[in-house]
Structure formats: C-alpha cells, structure tokens
N, C-alpha and C positions, 0 to 999 in steps of 0.2 A: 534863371530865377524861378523857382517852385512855388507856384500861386496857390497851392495847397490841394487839399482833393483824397478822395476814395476810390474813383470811378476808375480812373485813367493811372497808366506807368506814372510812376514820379520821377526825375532824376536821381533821386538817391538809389532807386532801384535798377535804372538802367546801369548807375557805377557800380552797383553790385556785381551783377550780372558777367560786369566785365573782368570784376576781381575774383570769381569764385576760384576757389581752390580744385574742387573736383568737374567742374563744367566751363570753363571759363568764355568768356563768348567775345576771344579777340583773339590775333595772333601772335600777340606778344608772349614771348617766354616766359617763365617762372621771375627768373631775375630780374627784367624788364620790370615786371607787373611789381617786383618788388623796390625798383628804385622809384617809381611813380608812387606808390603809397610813402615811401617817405618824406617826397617833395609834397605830400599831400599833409601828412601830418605836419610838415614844417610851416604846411603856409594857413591851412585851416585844420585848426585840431579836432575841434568840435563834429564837423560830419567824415573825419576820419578815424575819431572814434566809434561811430555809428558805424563806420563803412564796415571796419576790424571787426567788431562784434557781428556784423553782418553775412561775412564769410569766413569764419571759424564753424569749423566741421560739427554736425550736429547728427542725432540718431536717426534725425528725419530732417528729409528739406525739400523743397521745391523751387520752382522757378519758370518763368518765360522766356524760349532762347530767343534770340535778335535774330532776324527773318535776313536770310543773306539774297546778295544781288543776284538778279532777274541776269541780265544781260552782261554786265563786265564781271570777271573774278577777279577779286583786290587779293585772295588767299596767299601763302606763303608756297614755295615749291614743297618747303620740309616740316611741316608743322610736329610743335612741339608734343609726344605723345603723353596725357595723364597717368602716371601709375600710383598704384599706393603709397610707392613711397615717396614720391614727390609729394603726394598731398598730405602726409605726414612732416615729411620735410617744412613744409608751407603752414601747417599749422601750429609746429615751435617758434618759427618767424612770427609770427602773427600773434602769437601767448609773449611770445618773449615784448614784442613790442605793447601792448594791451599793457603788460605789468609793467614797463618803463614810464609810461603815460600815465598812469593811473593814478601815481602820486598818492594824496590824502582825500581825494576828491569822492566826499560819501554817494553822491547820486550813481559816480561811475563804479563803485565797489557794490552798490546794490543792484548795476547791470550787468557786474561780471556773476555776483552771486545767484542770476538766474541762469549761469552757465555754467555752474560751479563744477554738474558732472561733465562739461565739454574736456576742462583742463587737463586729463593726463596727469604724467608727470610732474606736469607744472603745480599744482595743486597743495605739494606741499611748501614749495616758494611762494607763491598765491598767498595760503595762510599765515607766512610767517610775516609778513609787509601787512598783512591787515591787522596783526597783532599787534604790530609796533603803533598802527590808527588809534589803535583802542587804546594804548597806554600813552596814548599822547596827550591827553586831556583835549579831546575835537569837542566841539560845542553843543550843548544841548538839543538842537535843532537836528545835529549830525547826529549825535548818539543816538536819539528814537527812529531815528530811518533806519540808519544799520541794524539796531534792536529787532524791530519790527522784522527786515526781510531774512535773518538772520533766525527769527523764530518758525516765520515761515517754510525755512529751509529746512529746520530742524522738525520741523511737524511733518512738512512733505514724510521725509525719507524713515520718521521712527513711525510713521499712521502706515507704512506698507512693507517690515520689516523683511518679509519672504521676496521681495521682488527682484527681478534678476537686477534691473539698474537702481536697487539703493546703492548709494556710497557706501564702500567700505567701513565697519563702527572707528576706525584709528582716525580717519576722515569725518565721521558727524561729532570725536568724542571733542578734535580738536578744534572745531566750531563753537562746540559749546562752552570749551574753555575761552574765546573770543567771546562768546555771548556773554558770562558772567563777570568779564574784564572790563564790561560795556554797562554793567550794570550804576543805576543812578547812587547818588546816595540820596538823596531829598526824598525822605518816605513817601511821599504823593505820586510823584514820579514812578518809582517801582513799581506802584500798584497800578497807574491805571490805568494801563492796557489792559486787564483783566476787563476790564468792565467798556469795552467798546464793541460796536455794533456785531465781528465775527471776530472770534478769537483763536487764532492758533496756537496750540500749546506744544512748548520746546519740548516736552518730555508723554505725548499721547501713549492711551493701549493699546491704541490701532482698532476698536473698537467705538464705534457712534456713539451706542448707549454709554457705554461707561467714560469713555470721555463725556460726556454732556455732566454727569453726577461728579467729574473729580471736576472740572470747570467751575461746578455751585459749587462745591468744597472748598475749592481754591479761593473765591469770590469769599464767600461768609466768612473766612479763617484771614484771611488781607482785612478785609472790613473790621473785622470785630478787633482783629490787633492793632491798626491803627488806632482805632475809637479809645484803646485799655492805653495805649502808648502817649498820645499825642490830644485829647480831648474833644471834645465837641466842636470847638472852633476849627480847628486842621480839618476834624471831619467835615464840615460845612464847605473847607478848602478845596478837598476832595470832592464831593459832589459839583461844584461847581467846575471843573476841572474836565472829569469823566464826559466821554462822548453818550454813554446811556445812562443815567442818573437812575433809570428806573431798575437797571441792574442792579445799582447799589442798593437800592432800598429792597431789592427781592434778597439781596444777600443779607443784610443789617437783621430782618424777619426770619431769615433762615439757621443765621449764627445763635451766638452762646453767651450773644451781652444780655443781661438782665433786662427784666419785663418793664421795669421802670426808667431804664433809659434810652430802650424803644421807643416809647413813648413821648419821650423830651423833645427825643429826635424828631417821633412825628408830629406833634405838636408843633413844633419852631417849624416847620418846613411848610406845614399847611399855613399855619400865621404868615409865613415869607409869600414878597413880593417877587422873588426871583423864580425865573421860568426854572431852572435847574431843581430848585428846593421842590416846587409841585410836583415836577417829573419824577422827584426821588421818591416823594409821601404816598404819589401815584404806587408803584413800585412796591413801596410798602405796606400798602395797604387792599391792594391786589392778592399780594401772596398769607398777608395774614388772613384776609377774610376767608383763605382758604383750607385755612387750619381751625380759625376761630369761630366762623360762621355768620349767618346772618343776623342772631342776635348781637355779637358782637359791631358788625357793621352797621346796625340801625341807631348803637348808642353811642357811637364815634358821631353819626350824623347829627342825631337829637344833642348831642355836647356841643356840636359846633354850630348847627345855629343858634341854639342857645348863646352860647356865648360870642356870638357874633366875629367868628373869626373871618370874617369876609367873603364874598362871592366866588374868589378863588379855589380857597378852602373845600366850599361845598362840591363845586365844577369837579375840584379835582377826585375827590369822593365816591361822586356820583361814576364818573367815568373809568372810576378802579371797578366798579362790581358789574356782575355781569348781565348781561339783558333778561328782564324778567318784571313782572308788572310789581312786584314789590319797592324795584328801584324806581321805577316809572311813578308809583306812588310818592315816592318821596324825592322827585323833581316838583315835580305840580305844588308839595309841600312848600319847596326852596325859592315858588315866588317864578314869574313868568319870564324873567329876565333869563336868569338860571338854565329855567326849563329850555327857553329858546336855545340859549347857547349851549346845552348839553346836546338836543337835537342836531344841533348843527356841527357835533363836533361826534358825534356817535358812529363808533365801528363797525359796518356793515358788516362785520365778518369775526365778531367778536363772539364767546362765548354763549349762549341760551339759557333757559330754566325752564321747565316743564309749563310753568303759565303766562308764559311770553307768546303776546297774540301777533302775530306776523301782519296780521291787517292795520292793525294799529301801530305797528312799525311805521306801513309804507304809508300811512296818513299821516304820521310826522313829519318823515323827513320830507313830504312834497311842504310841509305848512312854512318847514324850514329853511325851504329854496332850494332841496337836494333830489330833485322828482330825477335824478340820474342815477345818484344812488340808490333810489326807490328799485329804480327799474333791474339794479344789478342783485339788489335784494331779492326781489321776487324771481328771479333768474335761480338764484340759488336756492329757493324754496320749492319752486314747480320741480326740478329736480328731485328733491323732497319729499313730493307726494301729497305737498300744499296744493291748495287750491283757493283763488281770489274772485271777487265777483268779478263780473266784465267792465261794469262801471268803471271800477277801483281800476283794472287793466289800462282801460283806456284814458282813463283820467293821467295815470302815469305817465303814459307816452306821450300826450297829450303837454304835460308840463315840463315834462325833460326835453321835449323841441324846443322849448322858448324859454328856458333857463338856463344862465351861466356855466358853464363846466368849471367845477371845483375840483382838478386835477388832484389833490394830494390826497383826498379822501371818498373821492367816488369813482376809481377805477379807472381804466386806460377805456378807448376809445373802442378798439379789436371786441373786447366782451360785451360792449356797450351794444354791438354791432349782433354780438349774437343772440345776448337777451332780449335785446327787442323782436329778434325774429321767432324768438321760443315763444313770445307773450304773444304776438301775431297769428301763432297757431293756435291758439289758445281762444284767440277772438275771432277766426276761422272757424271754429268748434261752435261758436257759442248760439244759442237760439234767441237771446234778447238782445241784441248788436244791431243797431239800422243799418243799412249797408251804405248810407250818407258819411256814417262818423267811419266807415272803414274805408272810405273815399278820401276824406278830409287827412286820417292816418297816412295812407300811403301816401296820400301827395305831400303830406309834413317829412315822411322816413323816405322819401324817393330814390335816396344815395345810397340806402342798405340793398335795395333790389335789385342794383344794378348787375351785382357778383353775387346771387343771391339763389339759392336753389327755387324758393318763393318768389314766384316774380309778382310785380303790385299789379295783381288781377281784379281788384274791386275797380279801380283808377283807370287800367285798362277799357276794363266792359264800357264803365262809364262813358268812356271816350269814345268807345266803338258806337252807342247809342247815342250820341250827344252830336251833334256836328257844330252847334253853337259853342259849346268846350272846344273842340279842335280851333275852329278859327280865334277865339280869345289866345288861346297856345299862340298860334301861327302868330297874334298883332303883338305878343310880350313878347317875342326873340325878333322878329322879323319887321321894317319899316315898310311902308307902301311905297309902288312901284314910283316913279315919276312921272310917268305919262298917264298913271291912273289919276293925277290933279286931285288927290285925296291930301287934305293938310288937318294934320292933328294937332292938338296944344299940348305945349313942354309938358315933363314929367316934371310933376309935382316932387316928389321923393325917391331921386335917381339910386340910390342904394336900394330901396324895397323894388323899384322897378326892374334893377340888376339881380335881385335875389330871386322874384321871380321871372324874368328871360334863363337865370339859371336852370332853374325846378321846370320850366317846358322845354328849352332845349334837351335837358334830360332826359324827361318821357315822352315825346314824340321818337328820341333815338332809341329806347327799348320800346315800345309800344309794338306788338305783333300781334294783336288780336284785332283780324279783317272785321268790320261791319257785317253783322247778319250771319256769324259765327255758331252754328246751333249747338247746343250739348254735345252731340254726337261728330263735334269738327266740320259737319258740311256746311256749306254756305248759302244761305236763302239770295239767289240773287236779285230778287225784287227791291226785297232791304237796302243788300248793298249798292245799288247803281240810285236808289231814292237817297241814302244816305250821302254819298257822291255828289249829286246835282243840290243839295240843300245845302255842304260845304262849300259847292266851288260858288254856288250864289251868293252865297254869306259870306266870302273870301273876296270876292271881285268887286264887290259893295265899296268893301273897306280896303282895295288897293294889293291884295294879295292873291291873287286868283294865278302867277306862274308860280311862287311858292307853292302854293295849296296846292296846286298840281301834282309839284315834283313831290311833295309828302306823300300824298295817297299816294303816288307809283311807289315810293320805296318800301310804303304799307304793305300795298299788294305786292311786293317782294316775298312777304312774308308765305306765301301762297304753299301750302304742302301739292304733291303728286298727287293729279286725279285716280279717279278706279282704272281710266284707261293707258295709265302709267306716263301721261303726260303734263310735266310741268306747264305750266299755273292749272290751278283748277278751273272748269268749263266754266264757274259764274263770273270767275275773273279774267276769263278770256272772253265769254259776252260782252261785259263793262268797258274794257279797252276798246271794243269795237262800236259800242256804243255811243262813248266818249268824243273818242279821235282826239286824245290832245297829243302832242309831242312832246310837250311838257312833262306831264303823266306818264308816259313812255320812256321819256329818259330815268322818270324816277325808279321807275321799275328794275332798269338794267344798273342802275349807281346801286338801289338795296341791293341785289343778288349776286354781284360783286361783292359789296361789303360785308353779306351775309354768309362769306364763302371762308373769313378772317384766314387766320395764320396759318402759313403751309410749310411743310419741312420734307427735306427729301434729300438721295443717299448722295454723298460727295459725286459730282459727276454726273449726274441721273440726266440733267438738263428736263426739257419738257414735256417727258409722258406723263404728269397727270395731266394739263394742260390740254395736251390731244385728245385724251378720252373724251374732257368735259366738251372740247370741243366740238367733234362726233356727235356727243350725245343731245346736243342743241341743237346740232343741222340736224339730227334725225326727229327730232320735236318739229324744227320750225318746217319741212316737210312733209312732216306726217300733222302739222297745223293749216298748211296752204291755202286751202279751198275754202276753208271754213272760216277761220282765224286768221285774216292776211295781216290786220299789222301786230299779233300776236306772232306770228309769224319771221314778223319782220324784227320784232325784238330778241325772237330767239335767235337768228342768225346771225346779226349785231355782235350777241355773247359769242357766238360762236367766232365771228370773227377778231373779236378782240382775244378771245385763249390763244387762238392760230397765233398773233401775232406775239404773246406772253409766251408761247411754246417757240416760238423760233428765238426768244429772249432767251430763254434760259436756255435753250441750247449752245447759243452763242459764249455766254457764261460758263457754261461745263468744257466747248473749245479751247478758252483760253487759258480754263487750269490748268491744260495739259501745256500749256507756254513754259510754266515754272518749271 
C-alpha cells in the first residue's frame, strides 16, 4: 500500500525499475517480464497504465538501481543480455499494448500525447484511433482536455521549428487536423481558451514578441466577432465563462467594435454585481486609459460617482489606473470606505507615475493592515535609489511582525526574508536609531538571522552586557532545578509563554559574542568573569544555576585562537579556572563540538580529519598544563572524544570494503 510521499522510493517506482526496458533490475527475461505485465494489466489497469508509460524508451531517463545482496547471490548463471534490439523489440510490445488499452479514455490520450515523440512507427496508428475519438461525439469535458493538450503539442513543436526533435510537419499537420475535428461548435466555447491565464497557440512564429501581438489579435478579432454575431447578452456569457475576464476586456478596447458600444459594455459591467463583469470593466479600462488618458479616466470616475453606480464600480476604477497621487486623489474623493478597500487591495508591483510618493505608499498600506507588503515595497524601492526615513523603516518592520500575512497580495515569505534584511542595513546606517528599537527589531525578526549573513548584533551585545537579559532567556525555555525548592506560579498565557521560550531558545543557540568582547575582538577579562558571577547569581536565585552553567560554557565555545595560537583565548581560560564549575566545562566541550557542524569526506577516507583535530587538542591541552589545568583538561576531553570518532569512521570505511 503507498501512503504517498516525495521523499522516499514509492512502489510504483520500484515496479518500474524492475520493468525498464534498457536497465531492468531483475532477472527475469524479456518474455517473463512481459507475461507479468499482462497479468498486471489484467488484474489492475490503472497502475499498469502508469507502469507502460513509465518504461517506454525516452530521449532521456534515469533511475535508481536495486542495491543487490551483501552475502548470498540469488543472480541467474546466464542472464539475459540487453541489446538494441531487444529494447526496440520491448518497445513495440509496450506501444502496441498502451494503444490496445487506451480505448476512448481522454486523460490517458492526453498522457500518451505527452509522449507523442516516444511512438515511432506507431504514431501513425496512434493518430488514426484518436481520430476516430474526435468523431465520436466524446463529451464536452473530454473535448477541452484533448483540445487544450493537443494545442499544446502543437505549440511545443511549431515555437522551435529548426530543432532536431520537432515531429515531422506530416505528423504535426495530422494532429491539427485532429485538433480542428475537436473543435466546439458553441461560439463561447471556441473562443475561450484564448482568454485564459497562458495561452498556447496551435499555429506560433516561434517568436515571443510576435506571438504576444498575434495573441492580442487573435483575442480582439474572437471578442469583437462574437459581440457583431451573438449580442451583448452571449457577450456577457462569455465573460462569465473566460478564466481571465480582464483579457477580455483588454481585447473588447483593442478591437474594432464601436466607441459606443464599448461603452455599453463598460457601463453594464461596472453597474454588475458579478465579480466576472468588474474583472472585465477592470481590463477595460486599464487598457483604454492607455490610449485615452487621464482626462479620459477622471470623467469615467466623476460619471460614476455621480451617478451613483456603486462602490464596486469606483473600487474597480480606481484599481485599473496606475499608482500616482492623482488616483490617490480621487480615492480619498470616493469616501473612506472605498479608500480603505482600494488600499487594501493595491498592487505593490503595479505600474508608477512620476508624482507617486513612495512614502505615502508605505503609510497606507501599514494604515491598511498590509505593514508586509509595506516592507516588500520598500524592498523594491531601496533598490531604486529611494530613500525612507528610519522611523517609517522601523515602523514597518515593527508592524509586519504583528500583522496577519495576506498571502495572495503581499508576497511569499523567501523576499519577505530578504527585504527585511536590506531595510536592516539601512537601520544599521542610520544616525537617529536608538539602539533599544534595534534591540526590540532583532528580537521581533530573530528567525531571519539565523541563516543570515547579518547576524542580530544589536541583541547579541545587548545580552553580552546584560546578565539580567541572559537569566530572564534562561527562566522562558528552561524550569528550575528540583532541589533548588524554587516554585513559580502557572503561566498565565501558555501560547505567549511558548512564543517566547521559542525566540530565547533561538538566540541563546546563535548568540556568539563572549562578554567584554572589545571592538578590536579581544576580550577584557575583568568584564567577562564580573559578567559570569552576576549571571550564575541571578541564575541560582531563581533555580537555574546548572543550566546557566552549561550556556556560558557553550558561549565560551564561541572563543577564537589566542595570539599564542592557542584555543580558547587566555581571558577564557582564566575564567574556567576561576570558575571551577563542571557544569560550565561540559558546556564548553558540547559548543565546540556543535560548532564544528557538518563534515564531508572522500568514500573510504575513514578518520583523518578526526586525528588531526585530535592531535591538535592534545597539543593545546599540553602546551595548556601548568597554567591552565582544567583548560587543559577540556582540551584533552576533545581530544579524546575525535580519537574515539576517528576509530568510528574508520571502522565505517572497513566495512565498505565488505560489499
């Protein structure tokens, strides 16, 4: 049973595997393998359909082979050799049964059509069974699928005329006579695929630009004949119909129906209550204002508030033209309702005009509940060469932490991630910024630093000077000890309590700036071993004093090479000796461990990095002895624990050689 999945082999791919034609990963013969595929299609059609399509010969392919036995060989004495022509042979088999099976069944005619150039031979029997589909009267449902992948196919191979694997033209011309056998008759129908989200066209120049201009052609010249054909009402049929209505209405602006019954159109569509008719009016009046201009579009507006065509009406108006403080003028006009919901509905990535104030953008959309999309704005603007006050900066980030994510209109998550760090640098720069609110920042954006070239260095310092900050960290993630008889009262708000034990466990695990850290990297050790005894007091109080410990060791993990080319630096090897905790000591040797992360090395190598580092600890905690004995003692700890990770992967590289 296949419980579903991406990650892992599925069974359908293992039965692949085992049916490929050119690899196969069994030892059953040709014949064998073929009378099991027919007990397969006889008993389950359905994933021996998938299987067929699955191992019929492709220009390209891949696969995982099945990892054969260690110890017993199950192998055949004579196995069967692959040749060409066997796997030619195997793929007539496999076409011949594909098109026995295939029947009338459009979803399976639209998987063989993505293999259309696999067929060979078979291709001209292929086509002629699909024709007899087409003249069969198959159902509406069926005809726009085949349509649709059928156009597709057709677009493929005439958009790359010169390429060595187009089809042959006898082979795309005989498709297209299938295509046009397929055609509806219900004029709505025929047309509107034209007008949905991408469009491929059965007959391209194999050119971008100029397909793009016979697409509008094609669009205005459907539009406008239907409109002359079939009236206003069909037309209304059609927009309601069409997947982009706004296409329609860029074509209906572009075509060659008269100025007056443009305008019918737009009229009734703005007065309509249906989301379709606004989408269209949108559309059209998008692309008129861009022929007609902005006086044109100020007396469409002033007509319809006037005339009171509704809140709709204006919304959608307003949201055809492009950003610029003339439109902005005439929301504020349309009453606060309006304004809100234009705001809140406004394309960060739409169009400009020369007096479009970017500052007053991002004080909208924060007023509007969209401080995310503010922030993706400004993103694209600093880019730009714009420039925000700091306020306005921080105020943003500030309100996109604690406001909703409105997925459909302010951007995916990944740039959200990165505009906040562009705006970051920017607040890094700035000379009016208290370094309180770049405190309060990083610890609201904690999760962008983590992966972050920027690490949250305001937050950091902070905590390197604060020892009353570290211990509040330590009481949100961490309980007191038992034997410390410290009893606290329930959390009031166990979600806010969980959000932040999140945000400290966080930055306690990136936090690498030691106490008494100077500009120049060294370390005042006075600070740091004051800063130390003030935490582990304030930690012990309140029942955490072996946590607290184990932090600062993993702190002091963080420790770069002395000048004397000895890890930890001399202040943080006073401090351990200082100290004396064990606690603290282990924390030391867990960070430098974990600080050491992901290791990669050549098939077989086994454990020489392992020994060096090893080596190179004993000759630290040696060359530490005298002076630094339980410094000392935790270098050779490290050291003994590689030894033992090096005789590990040794061991590991022994037994590859088993296979």
């Amino acid at each position: 049973m296949d419980r579903g999945g991406r990650y892992l082999n599925r069974p359908a791919a293992s039965l692949r595997t085992a049916f490929l034609l050119w690899s196969p990963q069994t030892n059953a013969t040709f014949s064998q393998r073929l009378k099991v595929l027919d007990r397969i299609r006889k008993r389950y059609p359905k994933p021996a359909w998938k299987l067929m399509l699955g191992i019929l010969p492709t220009g390209h392919d891949s696969f995982s082979p099945t990892p054969s036995t260690r110890w017993r060989d199950f192998s055949t004495d004579k196995k069967e050799v692959v040749t060409y022509q066997l796997i030619g042979k195997g793929a007539e088999a496999v076409l011949d049964r594909l098109l026995e099976d295939i029947g009338s069944n459009a979803a399976r005619w639209v998987a063989l059509l993505d293999r259309w150039s696999d067929l060979g031979d078979r291709r001209q029997k292929a086509a002629e069974q699909l024709k007899q589909v087409a003249q069969g009267n198959p159902t509406k449902d069926d005809r726009e699928l085949l349509r649709t992948k059928l156009r597709g196919v057709l677009h493929h191979h005439r958009s790359f005329r010169d390429a060595d694997w187009v089809l042959p033209e006898e082979d795309i011309a005989e498709l297209q006579v299938i295509y046009d056998a397929l055609a509806p008759l219900d004029p709505i129908e025929s047309v509107a695929w034209l007008f949905d989200p991408s469009v491929s066209l059965p007959n391209p120049t194999g050119d971008w630009d100029k397909d793009e201009k016979l697409l509008q052609s094609q669009r205005a010249v459907a539009a406008a004949a239907l409109l002359r054909a079939h009236g206003t009402e069909r037309f209304f049929d059609l927009i309601e119909t069409v997947r982009e209505p706004g296409f329609l209405g860029q074509a209906i602006a572009q075509s060659d129906a008269p100025e007056d019954i443009q305008r019918t159109l737009l009229v009734q569509a703005l007065r309509s209550e249906r989301d379709a008719d606004q989408v269209f009016a949108r559309g059209l009046v998008w692309t008129k204002y861009r022929s007609a201009g902005r006086a044109w579009a100020e007396g469409l507006f002033d007509e319809t508030l006037k005339g009171d065509w509704g809140d709709k009406a204006l919304l959608t108006i307003l949201l055809a033209l492009p950003a610029a403080g003339w439109v902005w003028s005439l929301t504020k006009r349309a009453g606060e309702v309006i304004e809100a919901l234009y705001w809140k509905r406004f394309n960060i990535l739409w169009s400009k005009e020369d007096d479009a104030d970017p500052t007053y953008v991002v004080e909208k959309l924060i007023e509007a509940g969209r401080a995310r999309a503010s922030v993706h704005f400004i993103g694209y603007h600093l880019h730009g060469g714009t420039t925000f006050a700091s306020e306005l900066l921080a105020r943003a980030l500030f309100e996109a932490g604690s406001q909703p994510v409105e997925r459909e209109l302010d951007g995916n998550d990944q740039m959200l991630q990165y505009y906040a760090e562009e705006i970051f640098k920017r607040l890094d720069e700035a000379k009016d910024m208290s370094t309180d609110t770049l405190v309060k920042l990083e610890w609201l954006y904690l999760p962008l630093f983590e992966h972050s070239q920027r690490k949250a260095k305001w937050v950091m310092a902070e905590l390197a000077s604060n020892p009353d900050l570290f211990v509040q960290l330590l009481s949100a993630v961490y309980k007191p000890t038992q034997d410390s008889e410290v009893v606290e009262p329930p959390v009031e708000n166990e979600e806010h309590a969980q959000a932040v034990a999140n945000q400290a466990y966080r930055l306690l695990r990136i936090w690498d700036v030691i106490p008494g850290t100077q500009a120049d990297g060294s370390i005042d050790g006075a600070k740091l071993e004051a800063w130390i005894k003030e935490a582990r007091k304030l930690a012990h109080a309140l029942g955490r004093g072996v946590i607290a410990d184990q932090k600062i060791g993993e702190l002091l993990s963080a420790s770069k090479v002395d000048a004397d080319g000895i890890w930890p630096a001399v202040p943080v090897r006073e401090v351990i000796e200082a100290i004396r905790s064990r606690d603290l000591e282990t924390g030391v040797m867990v960070g430098k461990f974990n600080r050491r992360g992901v290791t990669s090395r050549a098939y077989g190598a086994g454990g020489s990095q392992e020994r060096q580092l090893a080596k190179q600890y004993r000759d630290w905690s040696q060359a530490t002895a005298f002076d630094w004995p339980r410094t000392s003692g935790i270098l050779e700890n490290l050291a003994k624990d590689y030894d033992r990770q090096a005789t590990a992967h040794d061991q590991d590289a022994e037994r590859l050689d088993w296979r």
